[in-house]
N, C-alpha and C positions, 0 to 999 in steps of 0.2 A: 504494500500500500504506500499511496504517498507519503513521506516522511512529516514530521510535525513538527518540523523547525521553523523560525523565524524567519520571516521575510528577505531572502536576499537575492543576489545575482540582478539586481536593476527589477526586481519587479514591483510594481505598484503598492505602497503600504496603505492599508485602507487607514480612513481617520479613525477615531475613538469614536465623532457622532454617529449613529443610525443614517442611511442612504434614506432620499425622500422615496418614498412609494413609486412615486409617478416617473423617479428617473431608472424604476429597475425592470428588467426584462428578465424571466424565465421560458427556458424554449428546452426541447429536444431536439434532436437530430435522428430522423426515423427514415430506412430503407431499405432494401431487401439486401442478403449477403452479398459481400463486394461490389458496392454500388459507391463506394467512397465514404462512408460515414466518418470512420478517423482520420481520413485524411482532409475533410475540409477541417473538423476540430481543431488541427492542426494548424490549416492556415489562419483560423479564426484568430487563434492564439497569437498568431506570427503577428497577425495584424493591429492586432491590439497592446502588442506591447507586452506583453506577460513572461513572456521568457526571452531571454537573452540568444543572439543565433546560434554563438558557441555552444550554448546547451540546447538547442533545438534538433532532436532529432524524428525519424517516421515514428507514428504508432505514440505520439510521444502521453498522451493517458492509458495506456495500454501496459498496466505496472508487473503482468505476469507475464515471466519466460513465455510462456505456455503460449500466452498469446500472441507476440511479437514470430515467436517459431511459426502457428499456424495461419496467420496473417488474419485473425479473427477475433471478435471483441467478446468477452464471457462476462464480463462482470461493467455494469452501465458509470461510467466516473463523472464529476461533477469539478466545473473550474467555475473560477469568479473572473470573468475582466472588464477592466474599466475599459470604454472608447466614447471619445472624444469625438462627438458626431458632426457633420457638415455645420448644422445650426451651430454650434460653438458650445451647444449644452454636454456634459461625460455623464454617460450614462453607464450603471451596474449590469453587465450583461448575465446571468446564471447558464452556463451552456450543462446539460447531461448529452453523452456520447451513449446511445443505447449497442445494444447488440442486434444483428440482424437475421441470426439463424432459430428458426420455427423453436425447437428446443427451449432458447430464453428469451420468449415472449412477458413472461411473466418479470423479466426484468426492465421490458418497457413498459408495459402497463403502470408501475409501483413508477418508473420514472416520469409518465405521463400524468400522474396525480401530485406530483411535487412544481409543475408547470403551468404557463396558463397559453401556450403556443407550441407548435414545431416546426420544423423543417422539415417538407416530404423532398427527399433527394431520389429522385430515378434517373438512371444510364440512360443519355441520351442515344445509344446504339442497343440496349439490352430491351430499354420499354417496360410497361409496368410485369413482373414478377408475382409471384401469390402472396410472397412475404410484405411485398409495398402494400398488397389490398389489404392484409389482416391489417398491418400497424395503424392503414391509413384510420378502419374502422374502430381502433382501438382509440385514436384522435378522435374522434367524431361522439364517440361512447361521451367519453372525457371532456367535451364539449369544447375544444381547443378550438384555436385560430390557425390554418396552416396554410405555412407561404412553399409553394410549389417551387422547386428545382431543379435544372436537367445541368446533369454531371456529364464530362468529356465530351463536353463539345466540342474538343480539341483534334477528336478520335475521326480518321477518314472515313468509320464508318456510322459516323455519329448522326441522326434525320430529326433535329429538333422539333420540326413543323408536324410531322408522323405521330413522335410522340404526344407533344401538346394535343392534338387530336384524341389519340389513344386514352389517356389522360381523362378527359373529357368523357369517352365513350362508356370505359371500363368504371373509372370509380364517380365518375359524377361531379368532380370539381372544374370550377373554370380554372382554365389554365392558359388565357390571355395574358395576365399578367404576371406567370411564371420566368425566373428570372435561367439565365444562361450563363453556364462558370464552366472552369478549370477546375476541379479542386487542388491538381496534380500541378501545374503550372502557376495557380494565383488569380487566373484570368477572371474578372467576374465576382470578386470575394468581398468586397469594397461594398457594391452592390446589395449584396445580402445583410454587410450588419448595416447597412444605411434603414432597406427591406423590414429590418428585426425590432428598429427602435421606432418606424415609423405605424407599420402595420399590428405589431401586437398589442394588447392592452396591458398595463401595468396591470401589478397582484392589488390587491381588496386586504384589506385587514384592518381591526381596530385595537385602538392598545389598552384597552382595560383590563382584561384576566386573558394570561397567557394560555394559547394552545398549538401546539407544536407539533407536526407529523411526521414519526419517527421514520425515513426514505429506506436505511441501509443502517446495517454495523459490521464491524470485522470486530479480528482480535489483534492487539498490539501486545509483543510481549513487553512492552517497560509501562506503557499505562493501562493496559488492561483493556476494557470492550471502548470503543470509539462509537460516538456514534452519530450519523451524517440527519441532518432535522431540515426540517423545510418549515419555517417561523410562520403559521398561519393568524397569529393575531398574539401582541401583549409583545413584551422583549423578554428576551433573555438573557441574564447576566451572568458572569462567574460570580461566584459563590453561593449562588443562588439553592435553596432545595427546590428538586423537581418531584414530582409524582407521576409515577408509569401508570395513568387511570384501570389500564386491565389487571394488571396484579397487584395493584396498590403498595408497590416498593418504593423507599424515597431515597432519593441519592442527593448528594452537593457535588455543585457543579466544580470540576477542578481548573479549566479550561474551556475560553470559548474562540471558535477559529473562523477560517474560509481556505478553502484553496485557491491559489492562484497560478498554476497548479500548485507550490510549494506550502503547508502548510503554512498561515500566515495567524498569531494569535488579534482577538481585536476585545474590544473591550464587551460591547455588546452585541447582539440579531436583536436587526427588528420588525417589523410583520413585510411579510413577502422574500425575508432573505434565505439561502440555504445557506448554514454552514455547517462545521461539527461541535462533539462537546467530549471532552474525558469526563468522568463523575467517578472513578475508581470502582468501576462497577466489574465484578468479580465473577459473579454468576451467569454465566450463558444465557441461561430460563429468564433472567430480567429482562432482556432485552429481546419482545419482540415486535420484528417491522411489522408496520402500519398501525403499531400504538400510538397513544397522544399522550402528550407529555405537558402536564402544568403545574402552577405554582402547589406547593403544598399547602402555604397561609393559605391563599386566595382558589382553589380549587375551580376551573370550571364548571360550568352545569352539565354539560354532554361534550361527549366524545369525539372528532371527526371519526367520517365514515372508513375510514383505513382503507385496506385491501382485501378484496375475494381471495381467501386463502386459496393456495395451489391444491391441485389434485394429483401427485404422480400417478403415472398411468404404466411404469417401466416398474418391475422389480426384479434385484438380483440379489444373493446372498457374498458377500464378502467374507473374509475368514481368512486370519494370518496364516500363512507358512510356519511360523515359528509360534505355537501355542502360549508362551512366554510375552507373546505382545498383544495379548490379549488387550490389558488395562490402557496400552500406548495406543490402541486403534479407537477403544472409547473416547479418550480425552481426545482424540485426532477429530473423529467425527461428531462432536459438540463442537468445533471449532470449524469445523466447515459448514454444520448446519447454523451457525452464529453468521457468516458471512454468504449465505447463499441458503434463504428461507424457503426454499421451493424445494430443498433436501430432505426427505424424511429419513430415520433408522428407529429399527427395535432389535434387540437382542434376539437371536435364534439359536439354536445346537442343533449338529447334524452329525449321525453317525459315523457320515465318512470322515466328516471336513472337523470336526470338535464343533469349539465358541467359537459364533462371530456374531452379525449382524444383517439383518434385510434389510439393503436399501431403498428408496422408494424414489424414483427420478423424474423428470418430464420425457425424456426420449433416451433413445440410445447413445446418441452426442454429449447432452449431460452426463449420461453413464460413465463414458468413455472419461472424457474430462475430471470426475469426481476422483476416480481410479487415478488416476494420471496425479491430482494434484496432491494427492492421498500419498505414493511415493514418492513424488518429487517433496513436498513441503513439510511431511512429517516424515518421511525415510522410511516406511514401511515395506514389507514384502507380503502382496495380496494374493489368495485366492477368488476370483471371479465367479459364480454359478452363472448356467445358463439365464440371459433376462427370461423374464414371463409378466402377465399381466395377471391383474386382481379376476378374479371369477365371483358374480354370485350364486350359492348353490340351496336351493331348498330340500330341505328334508323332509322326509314323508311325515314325522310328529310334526309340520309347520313352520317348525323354526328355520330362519334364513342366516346363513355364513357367508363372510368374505373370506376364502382365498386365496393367498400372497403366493403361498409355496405349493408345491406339486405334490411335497412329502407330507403334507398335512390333508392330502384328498380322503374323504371319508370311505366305509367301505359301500360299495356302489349300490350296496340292498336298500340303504337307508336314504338313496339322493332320491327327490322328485324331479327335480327337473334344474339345471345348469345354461345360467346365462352368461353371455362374452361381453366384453367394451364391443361397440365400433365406433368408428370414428367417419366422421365425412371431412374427404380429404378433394383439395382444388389443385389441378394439376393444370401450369399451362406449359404449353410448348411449339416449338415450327411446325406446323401441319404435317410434313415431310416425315414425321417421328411417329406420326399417330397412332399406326396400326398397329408399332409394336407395341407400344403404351397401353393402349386401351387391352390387348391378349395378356399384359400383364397382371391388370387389375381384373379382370376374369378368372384367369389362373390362379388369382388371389382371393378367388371366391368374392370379387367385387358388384354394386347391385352400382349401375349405370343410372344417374338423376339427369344430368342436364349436359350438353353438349356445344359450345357456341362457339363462335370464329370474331376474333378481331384483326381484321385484315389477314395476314398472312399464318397468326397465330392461334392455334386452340385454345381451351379452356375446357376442358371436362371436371365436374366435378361429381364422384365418387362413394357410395356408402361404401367400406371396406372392415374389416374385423381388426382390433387391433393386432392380437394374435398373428397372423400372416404378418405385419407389417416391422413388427421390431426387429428380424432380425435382416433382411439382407433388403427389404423392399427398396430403401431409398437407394441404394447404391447399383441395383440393377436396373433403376428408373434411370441412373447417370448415365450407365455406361450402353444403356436402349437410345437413349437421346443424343447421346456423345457432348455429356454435360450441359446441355439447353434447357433442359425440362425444371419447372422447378415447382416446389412441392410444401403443402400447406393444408396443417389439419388440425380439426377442432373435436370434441368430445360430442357424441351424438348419440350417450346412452348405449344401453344393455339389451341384448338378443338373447332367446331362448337357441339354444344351436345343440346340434347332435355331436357334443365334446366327452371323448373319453382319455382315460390317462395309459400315456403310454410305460411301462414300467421296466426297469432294468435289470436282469439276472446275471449274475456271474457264478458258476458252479449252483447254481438253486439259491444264491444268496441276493436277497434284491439289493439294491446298492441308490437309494434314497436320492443322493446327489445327483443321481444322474436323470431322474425322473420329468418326464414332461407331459405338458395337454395341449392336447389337440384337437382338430375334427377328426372324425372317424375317417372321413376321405384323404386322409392323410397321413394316416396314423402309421399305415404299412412301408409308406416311404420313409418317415424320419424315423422310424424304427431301425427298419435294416441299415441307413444311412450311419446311425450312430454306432450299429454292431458291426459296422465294417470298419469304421473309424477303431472303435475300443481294439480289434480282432490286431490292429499293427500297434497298438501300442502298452498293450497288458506284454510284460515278459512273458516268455515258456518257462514251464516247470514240471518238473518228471512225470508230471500225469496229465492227461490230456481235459483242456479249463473251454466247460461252453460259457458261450455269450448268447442272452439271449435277449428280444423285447416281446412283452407279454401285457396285452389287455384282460386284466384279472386273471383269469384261470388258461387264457387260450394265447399261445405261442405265435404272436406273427412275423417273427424271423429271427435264425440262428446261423450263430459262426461258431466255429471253433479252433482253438488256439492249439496247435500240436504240440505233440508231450516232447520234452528233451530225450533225445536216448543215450544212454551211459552205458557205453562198451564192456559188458563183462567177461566177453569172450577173451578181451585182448591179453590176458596172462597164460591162456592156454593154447601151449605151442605142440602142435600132433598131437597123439595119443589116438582116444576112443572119442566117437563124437558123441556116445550118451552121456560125459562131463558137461559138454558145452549144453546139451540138452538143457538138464540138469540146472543148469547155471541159470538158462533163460528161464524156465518155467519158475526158479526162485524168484526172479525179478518179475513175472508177469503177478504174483502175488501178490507182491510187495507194491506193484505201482495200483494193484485192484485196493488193498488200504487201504492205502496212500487217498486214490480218489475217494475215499467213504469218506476220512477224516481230512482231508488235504485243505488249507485255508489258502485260499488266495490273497496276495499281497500285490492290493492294487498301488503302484509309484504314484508320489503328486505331480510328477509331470504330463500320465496318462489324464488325471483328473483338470487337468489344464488345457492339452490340446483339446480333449471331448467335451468340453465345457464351453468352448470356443463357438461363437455364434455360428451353426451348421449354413452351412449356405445352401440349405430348402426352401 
């Protein structure tokens, strides 16, 4: 995270007074993946003065390896800059750089409630995407002001005039007076924050009883939880007691800041500003986003409206390699769910795997990413389980369950009837891509809604089960489209469907970790798919080890592993050959035990490549 030092490197010290309401701007920056979002932040920055060139580099809010490596924004940052507008008036500009992939939507949204404007940036060569329509509607939800802009127009194959059009057709806004930039060169940028201070409205606030809405927290290890507030009315002062209205924890304020980007401390916030606050807050569970935070004397009367808690819709079981880091992986994953509120975990045990935990994610991206930042930031070494989603199941006594894990399927006498997620999912893409697209979502068991053409492009959008889609869907959607296609989905509720669980046997022994659900129409393939997988990477050993996948009682496909053979002939040189006989029919005994009693010793590495998102 940004550091929380003192103002330097020539950047702007904000004064001790509160900024007037009317000279401040809060905006977002919302648009589909690699459409420019950090990179115009970046000019914004350059423009205004905030950082010095020396230290200007790409990506430059962009404070995780993780991200700077994958040229993608995970976590939404927030700067403060002062600009000095044509009229001669300087105005407080609040920029939030959101993320752009479907995944962490739930980090614009929380960022589009800390605002009162955005910036819709679309590729003047790419055209509107499915990820600009969600965001756009999430601005619209949010009742924002949004100033329209077409990125690389610099690009030969850039059709401003197409877009504008497109623009227009697809989501509904005028885009007359959308404006035309560089983000990459500069061109055009001047423009926008002229655009920022002219067309948005300043924030609303009164200053009588403070109320605060808690944006974001991490964790710092020298002051403990930080936490980023968006001042909706009253000020805020250090030393101040607050009150977290949902759990009624009070803390003293230790510090109160802005970033510029560089942590800068200032005396007070006051209504409509965002900055942070340390309060020495110790406990993860204090701090949660979309709390409202007021005075403790003067308590307000009601709450703001916070955030629609997230729904993970991904779940996977985690579990150290080293049973030893057990307690290291808990404190890890309170501290990622402290900086990233759309993370769920609960404690689980699993035969194979020992102690870990269920995580619960937005997509398979966040997956990926959680895991990733899990050993890069606390140095862990993870076991992965296959993702799966939430099932509801009713039972014949009435009662209804969720689901998480595969290993907690009940016995199948006792189920009534089993529903799946689906999701309705918008795919656009080049017409040219179609057919394979549309055979895709078939195959994926998909129910076809609506089908339209904006000029050269489609738009299908899709019921689909979530089930088929978490493991390989987006990435064979890529590589159908040859990266054009892009891809955007919403929660569309629970289906009754013909789902049973596929089960895993090794020697008669089921093996829990390995367990999954599916449709029946499919159950035969990811079955044998995983017993051919298991069948290269279970070692051999002296007795011959099946693999098997089994719906309840009835076997829908088997491999098996060949016994090791151990030469016992090899000491007997001529003679009689009823010795060697002899010899073998002792070993044919010996390995017939052996399999009555013989335990299989599955490696964690088998359990890692089989674990590995199958690509059915």
């Amino acid at each position: 995270m940004t550091a929380l030092c003192s103002g330097q490197s020539g950047s702007p010290e904000p004064t001790d007074d509160m900024t007037d309401t009317a000279k401040i701007r809060n905006f977002a920056i919302i648009a589909h993946i690699d459409h420019g979002k950090s990179t115009l932040a970046d000019r914004l920055i350059e423009r205004a003065g905030a950082v010095e060139m020396r230290d200007m580099k790409a990506q430059l809010l962009d404070s995780m390896d993780l991200e700077r490596e994958r040229g993608i924004t995970i976590k939404a940052q927030t700067v403060r800059l002062e600009y000095k507008a044509r009229n001669g008036e300087t105005y407080v500009l609040n920029l939030i750089d959101t993320p752009g992939h479907v995944d962490f939507a739930y980090e614009v949204s929380r960022s589009l409630a800390a605002c009162e404007g955005a910036i819709l940036l679309v590729d003047a060569s790419q055209g509107v995407e499915a990820q600009t329509l969600a965001n756009v509607y999430l601005a619209l939800d949010a009742d924002l002001e949004i100033i329209t802009v077409l990125n690389k127009v610099d690009l030969p194959s850039a059709e401003p005039d197409r877009i504008r059009q497109q623009i227009e057709e697809v989501i509904g806004l005028d885009a007359t007076d959308s404006l035309e930039i560089s983000a990459k060169t500069g061109d055009g940028v001047d423009e926008v924050l002229e655009a920022l201070v002219e067309r948005l409205p300043p924030p609303e606030g009164a200053t009588d009883e403070l109320r605060a809405l808690l944006v974001d927290s991490w964790y710092d290890a020298y002051l403990g939880v930080v936490a980023l507030l968006r001042v909706k009315d009253g000020e805020l002062v250090k030393g101040q007691k607050l009150r977290m209205m949902s759990t009624g924890a009070v803390h003293e304020v230790d510090r109160v800041g802005v970033f510029t980007p560089k942590g800068v401390m200032v005396d007070k916030l006051g209504p409509g500003e965002i900055g942070f606050i340390t309060a020495s807050i110790k406990s993860v569970a204090d701090c949660k986003v979309g709390d409202t935070l007021t005075e403790d004397r003067k308590p307000a009367a009601e709450a703001l409206a916070g955030f629609k808690p997230s729904a993970p819709v991904v779940f996977c079981g985690l579990f150290p390699v080293d049973s030893a880091d057990y307690e290291d992986l808990r404190e890890s994953l309170a501290r990622l769910a402290l900086n990233d509120s759309s993370f769920h975990y609960e404690a689980e045990t699993s035969a194979a795997l020992g102690f870990g935990f269920r995580c619960g994610c937005l997509g398979l991206l966040h997956l990926e990413i959680v895991q990733e930042r899990l050993e890069r930031e606390f140095d862990l070494d993870l076991i992965t389980t296959a993702p799966s989603v939430v099932y509801q199941i009713t039972l014949t006594d009435g009662k209804e369950i969720e689901l998480h894990n595969p290993a907690d399927y009940p016995d199948v006498v006792h189920i009534e009837k089993i529903a799946e997620p689906w999701i309705k999912a918008t795919i656009m893409a080049p017409d040219d891509y179609l057919g394979g697209i549309l055979g895709l979502c078939t195959e994926r068991r998909g129910e076809q809604i609506e089908l339209t053409y904006v000029g050269d492009r489609a738009m299908a959008v899709y019921r689909l089960p979530l089930n088929e889609v978490v493991f390989d869907f987006y990435d064979r959607l890529k590589s159908i489209s040859r990266g054009y296609a892009s891809f955007d989905y919403e929660m569309d509720g629970y289906v009754e469907g013909d789902l049973v669980k596929v089960g895993i046997l090794v020697n008669g022994e089921p093996v829990d970790a390995l367990a999954l659900i599916t449709h029946r129409s499919q159950a035969e393939r990811r079955g044998r798919m995983l017993c051919e997988r298991l069948k290269t990477l279970i070692p051999r050993q002296l007795f011959k080890i099946a693999i098997q996948a089994a719906i309840g009682g009835k076997v829908i496909a088997r491999e098996t592993v060949g016994a090791l053979r151990k030469d016992v002939t090899a000491k007997c040189y001529g003679g009689d050959i009823t010795r060697k006989r002899k010899l073998l029919e002792k070993q044919k005994k010996g390995k017939k035990r052996m399999r009555q009693f013989g335990e299989v010793e599955i490696p964690q590495s088998a359990f890692l490549e089989a674990l590995r998102m199958d690509d059915g």
